[in-house]
BADRENDO-589632 format. One record per atom (N, C-alpha, C, O): x, y, z. Coordinates in steps of 0.2 Angstrom, whole numbers, plus 5000, padded with zeros to 4 digits. Each point is the difference from the previous one (the first is absolute). Layout:
<pts>
XYZ/...
</pts>
This chain:
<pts>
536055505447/500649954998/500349985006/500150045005/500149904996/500249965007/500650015000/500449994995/499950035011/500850005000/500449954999/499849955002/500750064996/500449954999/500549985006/500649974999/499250055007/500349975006/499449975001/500249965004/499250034995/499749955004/499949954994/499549975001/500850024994/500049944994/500749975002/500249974995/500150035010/500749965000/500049965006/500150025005/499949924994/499949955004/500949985004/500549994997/499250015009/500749965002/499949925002/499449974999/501149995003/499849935004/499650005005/499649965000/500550085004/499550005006/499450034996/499950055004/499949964992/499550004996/499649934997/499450004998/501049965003/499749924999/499849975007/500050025006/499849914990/499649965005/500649965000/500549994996/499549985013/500649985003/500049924999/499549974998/500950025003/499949914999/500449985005/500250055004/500149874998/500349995005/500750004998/500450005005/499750004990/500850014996/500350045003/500550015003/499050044994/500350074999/500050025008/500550045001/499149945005/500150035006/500449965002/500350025005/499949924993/500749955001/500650054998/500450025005/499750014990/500450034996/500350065004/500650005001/498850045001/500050085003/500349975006/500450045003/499549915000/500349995006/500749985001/500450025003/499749954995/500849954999/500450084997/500549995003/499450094993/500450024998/499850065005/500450055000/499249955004/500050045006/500149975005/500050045005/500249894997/500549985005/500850024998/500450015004/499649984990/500750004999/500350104999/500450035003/499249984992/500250095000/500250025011/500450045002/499149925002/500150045005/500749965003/500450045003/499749914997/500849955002/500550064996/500450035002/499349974992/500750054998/500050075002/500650035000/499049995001/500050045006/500250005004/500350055002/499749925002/500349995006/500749974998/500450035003/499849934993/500749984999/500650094999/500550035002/499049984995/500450104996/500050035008/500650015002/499050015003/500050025005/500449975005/500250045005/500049914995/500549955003/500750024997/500550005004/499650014992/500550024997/500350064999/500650014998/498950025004/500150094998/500350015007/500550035001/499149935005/500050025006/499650045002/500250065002/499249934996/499550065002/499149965001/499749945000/500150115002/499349965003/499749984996/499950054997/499449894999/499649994995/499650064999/499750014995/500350045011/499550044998/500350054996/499650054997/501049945002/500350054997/500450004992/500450054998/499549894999/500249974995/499250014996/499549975002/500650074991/499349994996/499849964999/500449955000/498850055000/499649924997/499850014995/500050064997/499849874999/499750004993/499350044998/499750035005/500049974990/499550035000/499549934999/500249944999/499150085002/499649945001/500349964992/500350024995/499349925006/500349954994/499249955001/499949965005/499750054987/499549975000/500249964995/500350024995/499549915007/500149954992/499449985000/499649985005/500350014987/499349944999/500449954994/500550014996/499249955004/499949934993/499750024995/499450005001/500850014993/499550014997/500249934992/500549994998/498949975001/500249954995/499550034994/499450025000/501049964996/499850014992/499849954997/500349994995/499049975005/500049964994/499749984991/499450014999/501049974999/499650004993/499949944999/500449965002/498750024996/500049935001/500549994992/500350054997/499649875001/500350014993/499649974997/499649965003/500550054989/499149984996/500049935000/500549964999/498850015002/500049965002/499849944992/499949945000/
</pts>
């Protein structure tokens, strides 16, 4: 019987597209700005403000043709 941790797919489990590494990037520039904004404000050094956890996006489209 196959485990049910290796039957659970994550997004970094998909195939990437350029969207999605569009995506991943714009929201890992920005998570790290606010990090630094929070750091800045606390008064304290970035290395000492927690960071996010990793963050995978993918695309996923659905379509139904329709009857023809």
């Amino acid at each position: 019987m196959p485990s049910t941790k290796a039957a659970i797919f994550g997004a970094k489990d998909l195939p990437r597209t350029n969207l999605s590494d569009f995506i991943e990037e714009r929201l890992f520039r920005r998570l790290n700005q606010e990090r630094e904004e929070r750091a800045k404000f606390m008064g304290m050094n970035i290395d000492e403000v927690s960071s996010q956890m990793q963050i995978f996006t993918r695309i996923l489209c659905f379509y139904v043709p329709c009857c023809a």
